[in-house]
CHARMM internal coordinates of N, CA and C (Angstrom, degrees):
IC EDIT
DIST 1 N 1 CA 1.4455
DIST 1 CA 1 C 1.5269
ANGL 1 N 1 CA 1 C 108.19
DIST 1 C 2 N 1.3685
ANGL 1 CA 1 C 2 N 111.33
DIHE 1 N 1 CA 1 C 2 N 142.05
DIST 2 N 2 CA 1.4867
ANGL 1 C 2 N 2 CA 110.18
DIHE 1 CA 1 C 2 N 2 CA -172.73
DIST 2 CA 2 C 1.7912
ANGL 2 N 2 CA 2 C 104.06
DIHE 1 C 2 N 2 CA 2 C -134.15
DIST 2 C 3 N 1.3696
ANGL 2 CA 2 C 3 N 96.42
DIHE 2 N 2 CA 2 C 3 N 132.11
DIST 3 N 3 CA 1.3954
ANGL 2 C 3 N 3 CA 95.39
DIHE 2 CA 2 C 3 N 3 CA 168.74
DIST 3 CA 3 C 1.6818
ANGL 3 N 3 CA 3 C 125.03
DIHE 2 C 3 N 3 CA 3 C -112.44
DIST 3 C 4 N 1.0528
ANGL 3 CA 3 C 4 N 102.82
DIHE 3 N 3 CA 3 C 4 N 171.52
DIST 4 N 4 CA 1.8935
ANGL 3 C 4 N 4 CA 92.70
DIHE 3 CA 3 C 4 N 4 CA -162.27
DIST 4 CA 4 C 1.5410
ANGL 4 N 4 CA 4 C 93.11
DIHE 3 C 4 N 4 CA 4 C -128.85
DIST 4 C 5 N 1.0083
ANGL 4 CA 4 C 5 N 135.81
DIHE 4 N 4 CA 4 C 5 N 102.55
DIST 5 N 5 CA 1.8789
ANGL 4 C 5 N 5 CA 134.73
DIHE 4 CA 4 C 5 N 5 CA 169.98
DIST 5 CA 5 C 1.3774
ANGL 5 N 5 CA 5 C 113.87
DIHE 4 C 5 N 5 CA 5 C -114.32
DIST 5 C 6 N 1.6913
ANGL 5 CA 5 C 6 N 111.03
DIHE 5 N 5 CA 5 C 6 N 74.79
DIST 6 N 6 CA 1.7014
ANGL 5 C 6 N 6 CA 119.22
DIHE 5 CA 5 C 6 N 6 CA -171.16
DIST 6 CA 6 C 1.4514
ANGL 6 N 6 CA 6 C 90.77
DIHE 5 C 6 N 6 CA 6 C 58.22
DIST 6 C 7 N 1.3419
ANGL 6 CA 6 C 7 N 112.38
DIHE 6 N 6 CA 6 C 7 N -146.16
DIST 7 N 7 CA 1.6321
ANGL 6 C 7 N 7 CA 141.70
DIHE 6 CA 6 C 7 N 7 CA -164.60
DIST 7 CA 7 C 1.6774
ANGL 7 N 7 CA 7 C 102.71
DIHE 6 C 7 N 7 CA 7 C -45.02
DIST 7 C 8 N 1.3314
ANGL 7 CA 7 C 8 N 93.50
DIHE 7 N 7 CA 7 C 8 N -42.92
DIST 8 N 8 CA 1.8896
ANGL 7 C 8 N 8 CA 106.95
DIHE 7 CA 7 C 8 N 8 CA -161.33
DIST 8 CA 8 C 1.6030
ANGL 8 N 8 CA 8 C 91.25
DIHE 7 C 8 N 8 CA 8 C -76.75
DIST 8 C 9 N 1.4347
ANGL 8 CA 8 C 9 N 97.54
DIHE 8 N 8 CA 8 C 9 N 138.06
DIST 9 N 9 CA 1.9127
ANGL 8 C 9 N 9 CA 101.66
DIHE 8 CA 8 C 9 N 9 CA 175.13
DIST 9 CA 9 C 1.6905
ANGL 9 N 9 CA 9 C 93.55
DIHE 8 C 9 N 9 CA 9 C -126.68
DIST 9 C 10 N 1.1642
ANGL 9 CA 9 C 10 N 131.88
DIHE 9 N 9 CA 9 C 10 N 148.79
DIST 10 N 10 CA 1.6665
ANGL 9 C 10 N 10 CA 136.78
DIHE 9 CA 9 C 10 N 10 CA 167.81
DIST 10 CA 10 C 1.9247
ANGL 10 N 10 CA 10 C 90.38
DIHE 9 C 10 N 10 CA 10 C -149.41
DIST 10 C 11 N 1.9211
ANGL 10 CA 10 C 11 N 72.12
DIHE 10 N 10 CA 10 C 11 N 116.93
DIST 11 N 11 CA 1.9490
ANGL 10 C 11 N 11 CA 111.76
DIHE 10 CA 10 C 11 N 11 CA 174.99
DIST 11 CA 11 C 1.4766
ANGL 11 N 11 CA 11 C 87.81
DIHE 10 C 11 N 11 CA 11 C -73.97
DIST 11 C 12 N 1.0241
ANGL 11 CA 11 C 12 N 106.61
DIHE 11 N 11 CA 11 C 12 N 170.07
DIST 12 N 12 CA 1.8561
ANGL 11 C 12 N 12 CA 128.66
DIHE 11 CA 11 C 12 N 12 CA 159.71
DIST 12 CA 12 C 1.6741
ANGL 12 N 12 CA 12 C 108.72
DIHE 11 C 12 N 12 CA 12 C -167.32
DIST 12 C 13 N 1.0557
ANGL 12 CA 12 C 13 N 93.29
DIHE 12 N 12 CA 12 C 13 N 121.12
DIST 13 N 13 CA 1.5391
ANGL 12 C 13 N 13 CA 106.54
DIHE 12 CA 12 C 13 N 13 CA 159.82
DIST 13 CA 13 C 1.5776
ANGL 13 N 13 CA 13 C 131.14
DIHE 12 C 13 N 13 CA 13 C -152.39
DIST 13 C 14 N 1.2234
ANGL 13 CA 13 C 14 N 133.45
DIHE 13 N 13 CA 13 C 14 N -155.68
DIST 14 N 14 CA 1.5630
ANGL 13 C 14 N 14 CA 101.44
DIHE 13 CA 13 C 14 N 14 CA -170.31
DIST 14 CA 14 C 1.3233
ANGL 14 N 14 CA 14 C 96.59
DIHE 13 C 14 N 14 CA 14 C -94.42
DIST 14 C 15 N 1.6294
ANGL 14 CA 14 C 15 N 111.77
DIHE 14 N 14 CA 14 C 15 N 161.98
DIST 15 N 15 CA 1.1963
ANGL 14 C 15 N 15 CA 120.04
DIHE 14 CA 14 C 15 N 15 CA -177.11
DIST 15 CA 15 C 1.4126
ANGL 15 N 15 CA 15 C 129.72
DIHE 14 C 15 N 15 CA 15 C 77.92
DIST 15 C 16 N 1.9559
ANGL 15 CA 15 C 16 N 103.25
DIHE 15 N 15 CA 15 C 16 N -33.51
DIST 16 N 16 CA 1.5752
ANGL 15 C 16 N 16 CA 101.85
DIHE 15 CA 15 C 16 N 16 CA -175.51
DIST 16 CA 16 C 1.4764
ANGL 16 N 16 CA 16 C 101.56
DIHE 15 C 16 N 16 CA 16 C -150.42
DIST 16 C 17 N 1.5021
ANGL 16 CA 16 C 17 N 108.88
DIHE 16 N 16 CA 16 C 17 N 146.49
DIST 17 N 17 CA 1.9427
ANGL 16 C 17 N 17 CA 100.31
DIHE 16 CA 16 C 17 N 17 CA 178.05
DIST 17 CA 17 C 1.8951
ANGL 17 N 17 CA 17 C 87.66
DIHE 16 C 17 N 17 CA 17 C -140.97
DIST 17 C 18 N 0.9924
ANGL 17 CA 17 C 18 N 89.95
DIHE 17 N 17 CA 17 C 18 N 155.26
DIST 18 N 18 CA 1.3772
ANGL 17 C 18 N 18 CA 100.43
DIHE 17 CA 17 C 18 N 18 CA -163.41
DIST 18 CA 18 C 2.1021
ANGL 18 N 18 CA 18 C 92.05
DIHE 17 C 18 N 18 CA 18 C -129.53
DIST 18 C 19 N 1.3545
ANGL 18 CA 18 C 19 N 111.03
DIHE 18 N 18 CA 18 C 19 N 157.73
DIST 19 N 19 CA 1.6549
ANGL 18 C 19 N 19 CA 116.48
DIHE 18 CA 18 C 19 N 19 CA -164.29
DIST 19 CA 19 C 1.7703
ANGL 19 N 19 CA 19 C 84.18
DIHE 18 C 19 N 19 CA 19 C -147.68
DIST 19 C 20 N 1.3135
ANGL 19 CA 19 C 20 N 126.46
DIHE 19 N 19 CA 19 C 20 N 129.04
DIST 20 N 20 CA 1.3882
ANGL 19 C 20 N 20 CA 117.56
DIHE 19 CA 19 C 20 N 20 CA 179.75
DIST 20 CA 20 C 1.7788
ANGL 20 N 20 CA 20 C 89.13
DIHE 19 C 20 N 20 CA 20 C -143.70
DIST 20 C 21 N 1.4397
ANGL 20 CA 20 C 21 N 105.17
DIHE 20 N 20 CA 20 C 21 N 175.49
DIST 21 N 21 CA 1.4908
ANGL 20 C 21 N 21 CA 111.25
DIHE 20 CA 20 C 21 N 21 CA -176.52
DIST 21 CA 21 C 1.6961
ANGL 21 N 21 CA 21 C 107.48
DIHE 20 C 21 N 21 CA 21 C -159.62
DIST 21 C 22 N 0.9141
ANGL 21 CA 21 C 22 N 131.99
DIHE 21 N 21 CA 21 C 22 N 126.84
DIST 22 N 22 CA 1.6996
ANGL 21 C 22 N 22 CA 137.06
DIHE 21 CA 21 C 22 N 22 CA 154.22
DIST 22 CA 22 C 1.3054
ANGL 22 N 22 CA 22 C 115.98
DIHE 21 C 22 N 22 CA 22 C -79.83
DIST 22 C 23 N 1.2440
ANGL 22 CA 22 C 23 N 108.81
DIHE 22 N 22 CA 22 C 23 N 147.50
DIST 23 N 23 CA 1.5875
ANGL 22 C 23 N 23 CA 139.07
DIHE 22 CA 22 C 23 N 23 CA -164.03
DIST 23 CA 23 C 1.3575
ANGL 23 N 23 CA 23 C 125.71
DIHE 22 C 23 N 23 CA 23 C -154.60
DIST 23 C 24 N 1.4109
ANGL 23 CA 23 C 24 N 93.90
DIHE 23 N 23 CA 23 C 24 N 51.83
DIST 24 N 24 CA 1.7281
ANGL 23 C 24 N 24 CA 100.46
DIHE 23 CA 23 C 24 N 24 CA -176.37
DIST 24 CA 24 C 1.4866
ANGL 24 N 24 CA 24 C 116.15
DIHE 23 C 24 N 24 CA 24 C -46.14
DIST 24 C 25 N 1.3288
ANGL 24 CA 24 C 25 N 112.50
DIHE 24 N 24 CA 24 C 25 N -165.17
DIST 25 N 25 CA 1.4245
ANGL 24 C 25 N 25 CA 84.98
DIHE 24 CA 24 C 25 N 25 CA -170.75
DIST 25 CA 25 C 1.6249
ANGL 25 N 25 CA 25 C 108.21
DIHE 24 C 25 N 25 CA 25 C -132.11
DIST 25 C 26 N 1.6124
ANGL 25 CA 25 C 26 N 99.53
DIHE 25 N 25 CA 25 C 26 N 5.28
DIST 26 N 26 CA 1.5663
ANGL 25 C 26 N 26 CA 130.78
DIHE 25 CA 25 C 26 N 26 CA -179.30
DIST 26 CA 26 C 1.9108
ANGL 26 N 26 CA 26 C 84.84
DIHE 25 C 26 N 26 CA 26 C -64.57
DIST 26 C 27 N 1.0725
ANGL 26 CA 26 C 27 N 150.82
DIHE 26 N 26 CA 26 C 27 N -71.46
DIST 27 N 27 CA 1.3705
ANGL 26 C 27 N 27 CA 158.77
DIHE 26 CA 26 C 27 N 27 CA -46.57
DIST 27 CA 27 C 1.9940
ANGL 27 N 27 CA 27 C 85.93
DIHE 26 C 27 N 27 CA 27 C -149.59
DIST 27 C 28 N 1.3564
ANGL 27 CA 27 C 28 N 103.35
DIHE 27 N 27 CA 27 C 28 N 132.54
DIST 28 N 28 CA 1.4649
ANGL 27 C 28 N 28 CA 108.21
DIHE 27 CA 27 C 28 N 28 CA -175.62
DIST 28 CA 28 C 1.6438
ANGL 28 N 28 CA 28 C 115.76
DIHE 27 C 28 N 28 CA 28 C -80.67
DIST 28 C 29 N 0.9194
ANGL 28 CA 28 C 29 N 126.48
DIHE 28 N 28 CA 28 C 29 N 131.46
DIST 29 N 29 CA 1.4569
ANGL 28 C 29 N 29 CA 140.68
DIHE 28 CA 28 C 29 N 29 CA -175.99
DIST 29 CA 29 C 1.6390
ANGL 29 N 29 CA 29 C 117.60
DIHE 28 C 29 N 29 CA 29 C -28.21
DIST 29 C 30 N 1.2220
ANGL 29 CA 29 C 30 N 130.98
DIHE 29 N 29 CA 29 C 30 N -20.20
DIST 30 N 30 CA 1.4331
ANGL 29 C 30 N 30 CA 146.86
DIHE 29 CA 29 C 30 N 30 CA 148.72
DIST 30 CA 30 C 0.9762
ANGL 30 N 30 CA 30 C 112.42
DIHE 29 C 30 N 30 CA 30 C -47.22
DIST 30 C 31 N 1.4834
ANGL 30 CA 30 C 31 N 112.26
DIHE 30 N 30 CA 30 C 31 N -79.57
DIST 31 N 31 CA 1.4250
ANGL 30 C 31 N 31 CA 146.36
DIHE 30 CA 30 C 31 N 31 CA -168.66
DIST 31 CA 31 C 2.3815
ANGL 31 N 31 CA 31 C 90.50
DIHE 30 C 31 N 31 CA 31 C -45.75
DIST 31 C 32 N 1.1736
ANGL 31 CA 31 C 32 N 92.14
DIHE 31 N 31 CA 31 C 32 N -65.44
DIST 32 N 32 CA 1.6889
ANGL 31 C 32 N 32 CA 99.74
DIHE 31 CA 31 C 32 N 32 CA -174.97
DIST 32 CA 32 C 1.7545
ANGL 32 N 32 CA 32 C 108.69
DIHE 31 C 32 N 32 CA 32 C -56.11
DIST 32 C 33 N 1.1557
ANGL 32 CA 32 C 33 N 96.52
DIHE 32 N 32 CA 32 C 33 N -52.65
DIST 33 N 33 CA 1.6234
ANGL 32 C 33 N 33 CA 96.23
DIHE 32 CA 32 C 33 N 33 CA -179.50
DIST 33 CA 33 C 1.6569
ANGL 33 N 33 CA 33 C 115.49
DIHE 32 C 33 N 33 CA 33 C -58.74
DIST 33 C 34 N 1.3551
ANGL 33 CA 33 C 34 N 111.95
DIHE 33 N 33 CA 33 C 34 N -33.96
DIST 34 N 34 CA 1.6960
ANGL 33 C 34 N 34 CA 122.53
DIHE 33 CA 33 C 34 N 34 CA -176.92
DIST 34 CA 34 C 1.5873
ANGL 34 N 34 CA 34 C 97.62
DIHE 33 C 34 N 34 CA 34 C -76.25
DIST 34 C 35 N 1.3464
ANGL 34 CA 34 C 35 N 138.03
DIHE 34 N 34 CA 34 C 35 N -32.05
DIST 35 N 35 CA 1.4792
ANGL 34 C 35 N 35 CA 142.75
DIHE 34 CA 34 C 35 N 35 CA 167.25
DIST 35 CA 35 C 1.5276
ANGL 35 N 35 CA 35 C 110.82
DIHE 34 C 35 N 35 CA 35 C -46.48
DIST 35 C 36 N 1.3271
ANGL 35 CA 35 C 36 N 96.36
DIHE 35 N 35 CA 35 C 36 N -59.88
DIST 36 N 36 CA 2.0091
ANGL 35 C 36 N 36 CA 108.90
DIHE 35 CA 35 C 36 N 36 CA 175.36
DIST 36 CA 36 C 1.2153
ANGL 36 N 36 CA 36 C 125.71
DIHE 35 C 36 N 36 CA 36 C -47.71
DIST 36 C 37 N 1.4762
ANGL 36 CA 36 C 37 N 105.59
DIHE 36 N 36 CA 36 C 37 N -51.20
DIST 37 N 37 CA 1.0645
ANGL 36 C 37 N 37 CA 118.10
DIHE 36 CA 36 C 37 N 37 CA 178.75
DIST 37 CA 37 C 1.7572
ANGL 37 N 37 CA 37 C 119.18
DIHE 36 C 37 N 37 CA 37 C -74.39
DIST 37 C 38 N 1.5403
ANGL 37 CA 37 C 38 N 109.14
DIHE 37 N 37 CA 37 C 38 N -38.86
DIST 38 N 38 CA 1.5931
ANGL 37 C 38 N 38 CA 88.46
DIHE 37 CA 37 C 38 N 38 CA 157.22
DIST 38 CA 38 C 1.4124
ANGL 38 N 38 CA 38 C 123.96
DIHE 37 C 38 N 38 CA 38 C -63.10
DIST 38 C 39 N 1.2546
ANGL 38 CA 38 C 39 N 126.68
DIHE 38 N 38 CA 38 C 39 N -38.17
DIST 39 N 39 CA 1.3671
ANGL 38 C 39 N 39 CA 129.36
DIHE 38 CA 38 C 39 N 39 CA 163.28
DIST 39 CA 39 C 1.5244
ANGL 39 N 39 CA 39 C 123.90
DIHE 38 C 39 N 39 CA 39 C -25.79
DIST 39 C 40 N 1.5365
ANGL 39 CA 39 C 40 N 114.47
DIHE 39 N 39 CA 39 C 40 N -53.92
DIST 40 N 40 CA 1.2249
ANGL 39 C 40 N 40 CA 106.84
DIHE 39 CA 39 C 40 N 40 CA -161.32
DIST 40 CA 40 C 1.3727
ANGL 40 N 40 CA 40 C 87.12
DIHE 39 C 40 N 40 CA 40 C -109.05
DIST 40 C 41 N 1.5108
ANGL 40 CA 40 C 41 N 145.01
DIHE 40 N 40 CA 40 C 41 N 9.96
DIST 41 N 41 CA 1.4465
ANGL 40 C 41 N 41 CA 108.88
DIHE 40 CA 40 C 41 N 41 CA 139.79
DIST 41 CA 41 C 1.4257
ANGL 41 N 41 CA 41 C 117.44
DIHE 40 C 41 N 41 CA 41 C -99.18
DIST 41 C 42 N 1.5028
ANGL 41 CA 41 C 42 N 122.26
DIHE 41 N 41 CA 41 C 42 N 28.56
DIST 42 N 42 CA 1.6951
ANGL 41 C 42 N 42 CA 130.26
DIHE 41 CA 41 C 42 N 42 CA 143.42
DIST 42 CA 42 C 1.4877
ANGL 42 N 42 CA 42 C 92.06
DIHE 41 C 42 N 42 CA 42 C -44.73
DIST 42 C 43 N 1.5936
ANGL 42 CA 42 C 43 N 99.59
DIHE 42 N 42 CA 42 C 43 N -88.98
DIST 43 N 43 CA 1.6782
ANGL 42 C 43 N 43 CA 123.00
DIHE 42 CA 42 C 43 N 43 CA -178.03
DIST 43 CA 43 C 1.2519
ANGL 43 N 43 CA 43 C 109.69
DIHE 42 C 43 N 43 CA 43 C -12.67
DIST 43 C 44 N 1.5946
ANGL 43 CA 43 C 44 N 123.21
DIHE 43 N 43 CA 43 C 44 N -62.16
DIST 44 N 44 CA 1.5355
ANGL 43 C 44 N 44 CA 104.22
DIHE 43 CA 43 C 44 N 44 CA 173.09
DIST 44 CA 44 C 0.9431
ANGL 44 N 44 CA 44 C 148.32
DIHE 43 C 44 N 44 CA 44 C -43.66
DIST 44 C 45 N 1.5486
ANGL 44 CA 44 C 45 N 105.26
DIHE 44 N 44 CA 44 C 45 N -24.82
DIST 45 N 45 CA 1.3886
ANGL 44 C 45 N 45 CA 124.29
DIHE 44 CA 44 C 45 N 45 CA 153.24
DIST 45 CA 45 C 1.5027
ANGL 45 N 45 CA 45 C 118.59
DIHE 44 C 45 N 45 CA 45 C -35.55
DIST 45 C 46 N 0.8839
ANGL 45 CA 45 C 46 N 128.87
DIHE 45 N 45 CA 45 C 46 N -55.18
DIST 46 N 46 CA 1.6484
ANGL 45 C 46 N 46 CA 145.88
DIHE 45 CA 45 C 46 N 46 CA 173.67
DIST 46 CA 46 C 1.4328
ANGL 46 N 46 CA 46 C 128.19
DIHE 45 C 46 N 46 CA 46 C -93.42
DIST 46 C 47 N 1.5016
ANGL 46 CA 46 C 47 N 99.60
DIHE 46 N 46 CA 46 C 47 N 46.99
DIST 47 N 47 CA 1.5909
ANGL 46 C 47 N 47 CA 109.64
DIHE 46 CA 46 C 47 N 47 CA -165.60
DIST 47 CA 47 C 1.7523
ANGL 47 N 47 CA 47 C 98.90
DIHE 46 C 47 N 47 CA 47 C -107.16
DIST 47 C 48 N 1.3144
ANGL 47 CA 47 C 48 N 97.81
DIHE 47 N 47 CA 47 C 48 N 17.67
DIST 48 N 48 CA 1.8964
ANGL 47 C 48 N 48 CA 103.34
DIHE 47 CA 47 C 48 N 48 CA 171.24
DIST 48 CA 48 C 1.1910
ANGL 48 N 48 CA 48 C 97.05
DIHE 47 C 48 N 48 CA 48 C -128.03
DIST 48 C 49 N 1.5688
ANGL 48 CA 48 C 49 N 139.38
DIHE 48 N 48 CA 48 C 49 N 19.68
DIST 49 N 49 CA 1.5101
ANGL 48 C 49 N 49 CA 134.61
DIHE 48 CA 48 C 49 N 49 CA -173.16
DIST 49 CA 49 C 1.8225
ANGL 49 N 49 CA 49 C 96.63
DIHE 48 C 49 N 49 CA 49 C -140.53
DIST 49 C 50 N 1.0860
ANGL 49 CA 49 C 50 N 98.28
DIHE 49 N 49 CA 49 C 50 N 141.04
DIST 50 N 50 CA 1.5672
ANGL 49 C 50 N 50 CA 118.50
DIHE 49 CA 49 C 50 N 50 CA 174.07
DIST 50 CA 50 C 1.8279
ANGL 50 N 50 CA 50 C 86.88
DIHE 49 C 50 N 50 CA 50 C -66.40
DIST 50 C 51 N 1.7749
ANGL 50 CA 50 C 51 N 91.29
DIHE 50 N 50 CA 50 C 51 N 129.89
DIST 51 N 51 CA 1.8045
ANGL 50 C 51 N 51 CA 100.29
DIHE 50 CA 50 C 51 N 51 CA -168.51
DIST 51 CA 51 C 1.7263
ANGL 51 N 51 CA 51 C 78.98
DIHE 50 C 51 N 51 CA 51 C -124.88
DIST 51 C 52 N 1.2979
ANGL 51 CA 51 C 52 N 118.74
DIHE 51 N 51 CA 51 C 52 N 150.89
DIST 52 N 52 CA 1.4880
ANGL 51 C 52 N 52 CA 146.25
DIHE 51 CA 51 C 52 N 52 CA -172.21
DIST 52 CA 52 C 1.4690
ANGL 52 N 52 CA 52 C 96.43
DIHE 51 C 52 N 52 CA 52 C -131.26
DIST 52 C 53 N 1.7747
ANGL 52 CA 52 C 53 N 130.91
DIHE 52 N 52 CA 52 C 53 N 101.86
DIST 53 N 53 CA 1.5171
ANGL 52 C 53 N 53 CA 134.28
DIHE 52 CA 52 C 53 N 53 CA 162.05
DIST 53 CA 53 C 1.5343
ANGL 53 N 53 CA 53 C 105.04
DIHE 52 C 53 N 53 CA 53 C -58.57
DIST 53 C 54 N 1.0818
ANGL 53 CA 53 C 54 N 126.57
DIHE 53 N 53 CA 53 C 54 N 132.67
DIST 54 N 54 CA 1.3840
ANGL 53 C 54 N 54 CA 111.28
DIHE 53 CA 53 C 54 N 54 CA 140.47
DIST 54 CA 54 C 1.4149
ANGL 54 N 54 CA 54 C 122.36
DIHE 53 C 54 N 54 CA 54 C -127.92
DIST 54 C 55 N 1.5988
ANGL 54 CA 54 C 55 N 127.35
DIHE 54 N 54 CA 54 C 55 N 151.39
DIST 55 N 55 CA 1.9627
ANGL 54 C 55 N 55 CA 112.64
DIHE 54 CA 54 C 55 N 55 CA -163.99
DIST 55 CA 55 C 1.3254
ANGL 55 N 55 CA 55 C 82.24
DIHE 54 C 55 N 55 CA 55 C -129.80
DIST 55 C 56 N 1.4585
ANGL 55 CA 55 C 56 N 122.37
DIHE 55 N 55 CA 55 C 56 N 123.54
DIST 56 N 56 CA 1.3538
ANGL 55 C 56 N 56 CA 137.65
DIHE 55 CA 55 C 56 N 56 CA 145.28
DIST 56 CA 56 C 1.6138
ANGL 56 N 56 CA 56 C 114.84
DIHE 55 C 56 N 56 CA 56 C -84.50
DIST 56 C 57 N 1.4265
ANGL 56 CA 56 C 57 N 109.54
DIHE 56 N 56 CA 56 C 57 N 127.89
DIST 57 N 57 CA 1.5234
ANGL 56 C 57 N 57 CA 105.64
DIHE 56 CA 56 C 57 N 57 CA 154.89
DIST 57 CA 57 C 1.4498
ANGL 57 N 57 CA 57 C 121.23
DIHE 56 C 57 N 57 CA 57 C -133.31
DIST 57 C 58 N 0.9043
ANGL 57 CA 57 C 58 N 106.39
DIHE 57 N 57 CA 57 C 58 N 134.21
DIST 58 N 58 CA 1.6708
ANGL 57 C 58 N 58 CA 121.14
DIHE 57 CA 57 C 58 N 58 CA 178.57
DIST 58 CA 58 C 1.3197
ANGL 58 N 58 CA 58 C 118.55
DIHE 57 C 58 N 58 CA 58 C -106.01
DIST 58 C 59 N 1.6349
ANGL 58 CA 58 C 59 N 127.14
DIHE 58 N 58 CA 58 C 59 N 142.23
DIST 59 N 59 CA 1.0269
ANGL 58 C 59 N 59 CA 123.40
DIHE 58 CA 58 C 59 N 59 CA -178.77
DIST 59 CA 59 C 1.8326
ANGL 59 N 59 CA 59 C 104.02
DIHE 58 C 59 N 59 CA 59 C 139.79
DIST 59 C 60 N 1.2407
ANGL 59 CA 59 C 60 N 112.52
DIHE 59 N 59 CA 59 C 60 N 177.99
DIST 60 N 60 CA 1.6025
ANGL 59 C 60 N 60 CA 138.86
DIHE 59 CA 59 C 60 N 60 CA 171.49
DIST 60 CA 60 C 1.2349
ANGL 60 N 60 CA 60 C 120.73
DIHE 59 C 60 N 60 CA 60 C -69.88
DIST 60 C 61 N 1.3861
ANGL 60 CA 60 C 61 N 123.60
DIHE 60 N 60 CA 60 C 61 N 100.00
DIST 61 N 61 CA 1.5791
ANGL 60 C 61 N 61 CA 124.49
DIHE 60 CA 60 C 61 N 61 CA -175.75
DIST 61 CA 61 C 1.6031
ANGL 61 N 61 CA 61 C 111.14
DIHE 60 C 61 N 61 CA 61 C -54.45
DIST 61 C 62 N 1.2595
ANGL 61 CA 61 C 62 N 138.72
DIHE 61 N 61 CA 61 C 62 N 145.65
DIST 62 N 62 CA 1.1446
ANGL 61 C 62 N 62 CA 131.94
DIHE 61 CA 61 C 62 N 62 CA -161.87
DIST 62 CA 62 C 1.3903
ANGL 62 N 62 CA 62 C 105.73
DIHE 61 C 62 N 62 CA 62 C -120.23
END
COOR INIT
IC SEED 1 N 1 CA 1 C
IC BUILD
């Protein structure tokens, strides 16, 4: 089962649910910070389950 909340997506299936988020990099500092923050109250969701972060970034080293 997949849920869609704007940017923020949270998988569920048995055993494992997963909460992910995009952060392009076009996107104004509001806009990014209000992304996070739905994000990590996904995560609360899973504050009785061993949670694994992971941070991908993509893009041109500067």
């Amino acid at each position: 089962m997949r849920e869609d909340v704007g940017e923020v997506r949270v998988m569920s299936s048995p055993g494992l649910d997963a909460a992910s988020v995009a952060l392009p990099a076009g996107i104004d500092l509001e806009d990014r910070a209000a992304r996070m923050n739905e994000f990590w109250d996904k995560l609360v969701e899973f504050q009785h389950r061993d949670v694994l972060v992971v941070a991908l970034a993509v893009g041109e080293e500067l």
